[in-house]
C-alpha positions in Angstrom: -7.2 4.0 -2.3 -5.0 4.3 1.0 -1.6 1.9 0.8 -1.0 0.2 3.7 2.2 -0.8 5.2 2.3 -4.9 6.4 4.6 -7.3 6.8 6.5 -8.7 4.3 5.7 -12.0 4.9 2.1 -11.5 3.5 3.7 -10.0 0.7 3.9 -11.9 -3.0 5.7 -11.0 -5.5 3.6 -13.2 -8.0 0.3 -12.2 -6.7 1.4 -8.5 -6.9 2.8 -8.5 -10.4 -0.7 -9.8 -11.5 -3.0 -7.9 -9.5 -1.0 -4.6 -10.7 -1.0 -5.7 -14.3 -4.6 -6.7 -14.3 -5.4 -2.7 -12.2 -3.2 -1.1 -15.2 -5.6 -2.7 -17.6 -9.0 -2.6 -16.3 -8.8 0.6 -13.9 -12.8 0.3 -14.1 -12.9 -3.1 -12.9 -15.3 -4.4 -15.9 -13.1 -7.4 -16.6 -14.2 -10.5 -14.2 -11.9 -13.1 -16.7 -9.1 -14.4 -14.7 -5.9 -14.3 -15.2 -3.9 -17.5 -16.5 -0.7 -18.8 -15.3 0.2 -21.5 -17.9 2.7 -24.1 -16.2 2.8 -26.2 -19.4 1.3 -29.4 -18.1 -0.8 -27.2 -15.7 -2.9 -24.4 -16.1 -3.8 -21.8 -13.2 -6.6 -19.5 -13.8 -6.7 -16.7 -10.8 -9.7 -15.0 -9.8 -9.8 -11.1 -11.0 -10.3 -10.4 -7.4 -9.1 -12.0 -4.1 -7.1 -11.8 -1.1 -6.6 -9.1 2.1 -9.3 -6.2 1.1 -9.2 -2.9 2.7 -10.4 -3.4 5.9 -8.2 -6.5 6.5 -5.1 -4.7 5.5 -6.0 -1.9 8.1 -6.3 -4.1 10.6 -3.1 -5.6 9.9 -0.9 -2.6 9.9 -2.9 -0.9 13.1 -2.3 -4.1 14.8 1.4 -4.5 14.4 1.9 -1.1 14.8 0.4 -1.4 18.0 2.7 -4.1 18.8 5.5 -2.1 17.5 4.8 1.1 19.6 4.0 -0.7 23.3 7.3 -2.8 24.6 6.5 -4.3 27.3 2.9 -3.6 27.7 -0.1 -6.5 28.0 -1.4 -6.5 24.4 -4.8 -8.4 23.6 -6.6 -8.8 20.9 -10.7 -9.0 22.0 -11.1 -12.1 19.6 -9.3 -13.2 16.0 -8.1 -10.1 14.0 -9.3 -11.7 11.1 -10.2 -15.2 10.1 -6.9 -16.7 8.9 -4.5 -19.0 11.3 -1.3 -17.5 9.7 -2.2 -13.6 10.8 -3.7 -15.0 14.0 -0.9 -17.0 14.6 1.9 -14.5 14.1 0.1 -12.1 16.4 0.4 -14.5 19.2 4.0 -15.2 18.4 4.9 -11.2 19.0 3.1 -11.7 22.5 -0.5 -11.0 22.0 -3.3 -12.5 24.0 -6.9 -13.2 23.3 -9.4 -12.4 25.6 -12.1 -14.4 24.0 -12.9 -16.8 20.9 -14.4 -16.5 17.8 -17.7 -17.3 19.6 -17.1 -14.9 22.1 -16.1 -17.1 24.9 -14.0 -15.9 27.4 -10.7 -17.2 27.8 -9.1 -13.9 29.7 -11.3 -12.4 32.1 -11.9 -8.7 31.4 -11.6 -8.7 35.7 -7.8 -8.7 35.3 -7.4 -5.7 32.7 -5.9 -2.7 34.2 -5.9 0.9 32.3 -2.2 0.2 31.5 -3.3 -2.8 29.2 -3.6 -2.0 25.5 -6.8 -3.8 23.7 -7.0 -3.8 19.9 -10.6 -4.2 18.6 -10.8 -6.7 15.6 -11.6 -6.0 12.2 -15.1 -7.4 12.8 -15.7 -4.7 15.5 -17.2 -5.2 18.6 -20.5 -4.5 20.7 -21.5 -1.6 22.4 -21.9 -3.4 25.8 -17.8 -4.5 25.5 -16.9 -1.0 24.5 -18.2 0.1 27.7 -16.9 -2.2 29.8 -13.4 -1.0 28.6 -14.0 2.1 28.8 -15.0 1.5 33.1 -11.8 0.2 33.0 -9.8 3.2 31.7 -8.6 1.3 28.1 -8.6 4.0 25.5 -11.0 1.9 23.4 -10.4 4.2 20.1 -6.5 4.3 20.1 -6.7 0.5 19.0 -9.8 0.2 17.4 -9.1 -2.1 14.2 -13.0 -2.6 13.0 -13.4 -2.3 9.2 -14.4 0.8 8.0 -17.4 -0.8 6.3 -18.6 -2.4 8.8 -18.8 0.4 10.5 -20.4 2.1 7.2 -23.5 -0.5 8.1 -24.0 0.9 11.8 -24.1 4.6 10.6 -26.6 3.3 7.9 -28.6 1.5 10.5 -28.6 4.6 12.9 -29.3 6.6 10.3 -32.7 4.7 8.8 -33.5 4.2 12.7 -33.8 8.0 13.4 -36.5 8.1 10.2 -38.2 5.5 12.4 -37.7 1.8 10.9 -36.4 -1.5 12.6 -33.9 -3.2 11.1 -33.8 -6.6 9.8 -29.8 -8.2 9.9 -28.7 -10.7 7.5 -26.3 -12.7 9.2 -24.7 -15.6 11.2 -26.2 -15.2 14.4 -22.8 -16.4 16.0 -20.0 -13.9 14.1 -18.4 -11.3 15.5 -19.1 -9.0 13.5 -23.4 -9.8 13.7 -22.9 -9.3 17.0 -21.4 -6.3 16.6 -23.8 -5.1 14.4 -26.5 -6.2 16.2 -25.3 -4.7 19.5 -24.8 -1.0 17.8 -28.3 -1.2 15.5 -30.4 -2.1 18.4 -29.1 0.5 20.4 -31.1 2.9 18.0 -34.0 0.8 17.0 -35.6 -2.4 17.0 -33.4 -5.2 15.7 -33.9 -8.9 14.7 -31.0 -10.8 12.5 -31.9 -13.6 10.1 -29.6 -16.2 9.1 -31.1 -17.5 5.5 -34.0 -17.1 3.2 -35.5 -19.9 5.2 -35.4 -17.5 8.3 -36.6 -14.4 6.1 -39.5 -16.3 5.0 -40.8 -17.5 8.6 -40.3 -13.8 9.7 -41.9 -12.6 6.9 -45.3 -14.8 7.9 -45.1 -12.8 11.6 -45.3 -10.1 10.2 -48.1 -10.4 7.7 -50.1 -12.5 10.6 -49.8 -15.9 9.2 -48.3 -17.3 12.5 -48.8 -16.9 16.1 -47.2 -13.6 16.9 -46.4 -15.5 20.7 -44.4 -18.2 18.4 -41.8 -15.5 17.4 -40.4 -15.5 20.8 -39.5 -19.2 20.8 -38.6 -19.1 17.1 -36.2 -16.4 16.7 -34.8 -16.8 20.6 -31.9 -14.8 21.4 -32.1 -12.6 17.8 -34.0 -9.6 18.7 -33.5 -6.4 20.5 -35.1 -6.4 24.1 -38.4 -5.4 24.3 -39.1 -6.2 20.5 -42.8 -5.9 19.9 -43.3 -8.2 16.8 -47.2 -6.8 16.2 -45.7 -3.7 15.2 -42.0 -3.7 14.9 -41.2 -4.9 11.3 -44.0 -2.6 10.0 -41.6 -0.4 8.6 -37.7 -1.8 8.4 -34.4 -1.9 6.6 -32.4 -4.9 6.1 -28.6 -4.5 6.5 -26.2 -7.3 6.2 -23.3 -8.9 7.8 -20.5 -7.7 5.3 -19.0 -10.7 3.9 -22.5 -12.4 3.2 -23.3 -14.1 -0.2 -24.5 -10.4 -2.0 -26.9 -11.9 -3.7 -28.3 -13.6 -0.9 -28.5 -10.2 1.1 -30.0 -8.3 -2.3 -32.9 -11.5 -2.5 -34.0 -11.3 1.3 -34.0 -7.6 0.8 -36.0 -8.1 -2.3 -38.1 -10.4 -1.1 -39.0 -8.5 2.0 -40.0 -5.6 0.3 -42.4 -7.3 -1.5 -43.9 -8.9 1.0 -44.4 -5.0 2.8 -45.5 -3.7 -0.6 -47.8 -6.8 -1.1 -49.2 -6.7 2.8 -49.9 -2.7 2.7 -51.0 -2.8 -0.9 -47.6 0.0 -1.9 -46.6 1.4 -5.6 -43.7 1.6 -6.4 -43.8 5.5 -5.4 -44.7 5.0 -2.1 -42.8 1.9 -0.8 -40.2 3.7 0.8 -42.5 4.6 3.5 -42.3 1.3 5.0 -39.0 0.3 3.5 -35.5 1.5 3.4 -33.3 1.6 0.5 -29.8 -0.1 2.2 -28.2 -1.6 -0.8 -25.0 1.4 -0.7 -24.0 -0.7 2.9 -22.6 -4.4 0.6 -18.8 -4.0 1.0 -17.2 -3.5 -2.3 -14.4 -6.3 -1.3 -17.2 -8.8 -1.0 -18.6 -8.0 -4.2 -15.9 -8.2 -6.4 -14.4 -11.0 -4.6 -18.0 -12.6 -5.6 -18.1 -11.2 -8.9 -14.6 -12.3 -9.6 -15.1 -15.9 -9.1 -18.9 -16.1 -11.0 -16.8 -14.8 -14.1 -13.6 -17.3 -13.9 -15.9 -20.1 -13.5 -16.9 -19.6 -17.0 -13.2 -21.2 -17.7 -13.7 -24.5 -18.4 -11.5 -26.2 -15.8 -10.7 -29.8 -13.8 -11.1 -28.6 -10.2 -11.2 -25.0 -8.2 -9.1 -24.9 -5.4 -10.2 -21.8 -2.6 -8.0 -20.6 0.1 -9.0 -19.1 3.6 -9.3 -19.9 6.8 -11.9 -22.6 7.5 -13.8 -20.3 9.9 -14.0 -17.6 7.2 -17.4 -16.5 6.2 -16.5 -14.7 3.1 -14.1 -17.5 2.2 -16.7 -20.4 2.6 -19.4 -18.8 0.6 -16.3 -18.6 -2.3 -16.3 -22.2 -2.0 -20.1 -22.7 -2.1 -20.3 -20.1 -5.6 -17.6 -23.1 -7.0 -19.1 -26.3 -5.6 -22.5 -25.3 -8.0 -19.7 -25.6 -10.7 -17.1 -27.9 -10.2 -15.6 -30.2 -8.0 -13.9 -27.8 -5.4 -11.4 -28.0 -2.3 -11.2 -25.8 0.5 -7.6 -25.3 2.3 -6.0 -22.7 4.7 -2.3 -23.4 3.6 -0.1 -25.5 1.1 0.4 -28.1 4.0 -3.0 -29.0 3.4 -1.6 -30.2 -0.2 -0.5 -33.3 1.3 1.0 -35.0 -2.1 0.0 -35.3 -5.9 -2.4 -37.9 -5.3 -3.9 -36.7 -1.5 -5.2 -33.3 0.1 -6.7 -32.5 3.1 -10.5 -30.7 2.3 -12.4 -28.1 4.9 -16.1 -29.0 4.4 -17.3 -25.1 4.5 -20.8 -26.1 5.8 -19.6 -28.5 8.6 -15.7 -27.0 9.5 -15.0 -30.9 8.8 -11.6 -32.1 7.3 -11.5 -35.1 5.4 -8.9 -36.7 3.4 -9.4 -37.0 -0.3 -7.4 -39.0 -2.8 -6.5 -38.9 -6.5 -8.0 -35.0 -6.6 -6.4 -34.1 -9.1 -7.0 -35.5 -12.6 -4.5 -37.3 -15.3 -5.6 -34.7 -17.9 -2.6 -32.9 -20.0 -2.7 -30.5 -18.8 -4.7 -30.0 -15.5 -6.6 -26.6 -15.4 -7.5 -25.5 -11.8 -9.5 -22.5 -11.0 -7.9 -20.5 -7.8 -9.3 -17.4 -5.4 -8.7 -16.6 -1.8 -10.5 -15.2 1.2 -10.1 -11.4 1.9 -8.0 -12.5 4.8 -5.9 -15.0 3.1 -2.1 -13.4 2.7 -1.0 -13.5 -0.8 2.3 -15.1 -0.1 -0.1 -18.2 1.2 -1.9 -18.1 -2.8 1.7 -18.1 -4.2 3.0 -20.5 -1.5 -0.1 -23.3 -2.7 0.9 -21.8 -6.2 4.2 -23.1 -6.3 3.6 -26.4 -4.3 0.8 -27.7 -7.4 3.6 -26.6 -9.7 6.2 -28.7 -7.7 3.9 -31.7 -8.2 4.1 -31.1 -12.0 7.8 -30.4 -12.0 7.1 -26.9 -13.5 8.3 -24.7 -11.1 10.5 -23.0 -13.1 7.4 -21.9 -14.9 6.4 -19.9 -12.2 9.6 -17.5 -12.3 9.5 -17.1 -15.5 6.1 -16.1 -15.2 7.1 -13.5 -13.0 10.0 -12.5 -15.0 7.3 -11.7 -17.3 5.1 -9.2 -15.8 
């Protein structure tokens, strides 16, 4: 795989010297155990997989690159390159400007962008309508285009199932960037409705086998379909693509469960279900799932707490959290500052973005085992950073460079 050039100060020595041990000995990635740093009076047992994937890491070294090759031009970013305050953060610092927010609110007008302006497209991509718009304007949208190649390995999958005539179901948060950019470039092709949950899946599910009020779809699923969407025969034949940093399995059940419902409804074999349903499970991103994978096998460690790190607004980093919370007591942070003392931290509730303070978290056990992974746009130097701060706390962190010594 392609080696990307980033900043330093992402960089980890640590996090490095494990991750390239643990490649050397499982090149087929079969082993999910993690890997454990043993500080004496505490243990640390890091996921197999975590941290900046592929697509993250291109976006990084396109976007400073970009900074790099433009003195003194207006650079803008169209919304967060990734989800993590750090990258954000520094991209501001070397002068870049968002034109909107996560949400898509504008904060720049795209009025005031001349052709001389450079935009960079985030990792998440972007929809047709705003590619078009830059383009009116003369902003070589291409030259800057950071989206992931895997997200964009969902659109061509979506165009490609639309030319053989289905509609296509997307699982995802109806308010991401990256829905909406997939959204945007699969209804373009074909009729297009995006489901957040199972919960969703199974109301749309009733539409289409008549057991609601076709009308009722309209109110229900408001602002989620394609224009002109025609629900009596739309979802008659379909493929379900997902929003890339989705809970897999979740994605793999509504697809599974849709398809029964089809083969069920028009009374399919097995032989001839692919007549009304696509087969879309090569689109999952491979980051996702062994970020996923990683942490279902190192919570088979028997441990005190898991500790996950990512920024709070980070779908593939909050459904980390919710894989650990049906384990163990878990904590969400974006950075070691949110490791306030021994005794206090400062917790992201993933479902509600809500921080709360929480004392005595971690236990009086010798010695204290804590599970650890990280988002797939969490910097490494920020895992060895919250590393060396719990060590601090146990006055082991001499532990840690000997550790390293050792790899």
């Amino acid at each position: 795989m392609k080696q990307f050039t980033i900043p330093n100060i992402y960089r980890s020595n640590l996090i490095s010297g494990v991750k390239e041990k643990r490649k050397a000995a499982d090149k087929l990635k079969k082993d999910f155990t993690p890997t454990l740093l043993d500080l004496g009076s505490l243990q640390i047992y890091l996921a197999r997989h975590f941290g900046f994937c592929y697509g993250v890491e291109n976006a990084i070294e396109i976007a400073f690159n970009t900074i790099d090759s433009n003195p003194g031009k207006n650079i803008y970013l169209l919304s967060e390159m990734i989800h993590n305050p750090q990258v954000n953060a520094d991209l501001k610092a070397r002068g870049v400007t968002f034109l909107q927010d996560t949400y898509g609110k504008q904060i720049i007008p795209f009025e005031s962008l001349t052709a001389e302006d450079v935009v960079i497209i985030p990792a998440f991509g972007t929809t047709l309508e705003i590619e078009e718009l830059l383009r009116s304007k003369g902003i070589a949208v291409e030259q800057y285009n950071t989206t992931c190649p895997f997200v964009e390995k969902v659109w061509n999958r979506s165009e490609q199932i639309a030319q053989k005539g289905y509609s296509i179901v997307v699982h995802g948060k109806p308010r991401h960037e990256e829905t909406r950019a997939t959204f945007s470039h699969a209804s373009a092709n074909t009729p297009t409705v995006i489901v957040n949950d199972m919960a969703e899946t199974i109301a749309l599910a009733k539409y289409m086998t008549g057991q609601k009020p076709a009308n009722d779809f309209y109110t229900e699923f408001k602002g989620r379909y394609s224009e002109g969407f025609d629900i009596g025969k739309d979802l008659q034949q379909i493929g379900v693509v997902n929003q890339t940093t989705q809970l897999a399995t979740d994605t793999q059940a509504i697809s599974d469960y849709l398809k029964e419902v089809i083969r069920n409804h028009y009374q399919l074999s097995e032989a001839t279900i692919g007549e009304r349903f696509a087969d879309t499970r090569d689109t999952l991103c491979y980051a996702t799932n062994d970020n996923q994978a990683a942490v279902t096998g190192m919570l088979d460690t028997p441990a005190d707490i898991a500790i996950v790190i990512g920024g709070h607004n980070s779908s593939n980093s909050s459904h980390l959290v919710e894989l650990c919370e049906a384990k163990l007591q878990t904590y969400f942070i974006d950075n070691p500052g949110k490791l306030i003392s021994r005794e206090q931290l400062l917790h992201c509730n993933w479902k509600t973005k809500e921080l709360s303070e929480v004392s005595n978290y971690l236990p009086n056990n010798n010695p204290v085992k804590i599970l650890i992974t990280s988002g797939a746009s969490c910097p490494d130097a920020i895992v060895e950073q919250v590393i060396r701060k719990l060590a601090d706390f146990f006055n082991t962190g001499d532990r840690v460079d000997a550790f390293i010594d050792s790899l």
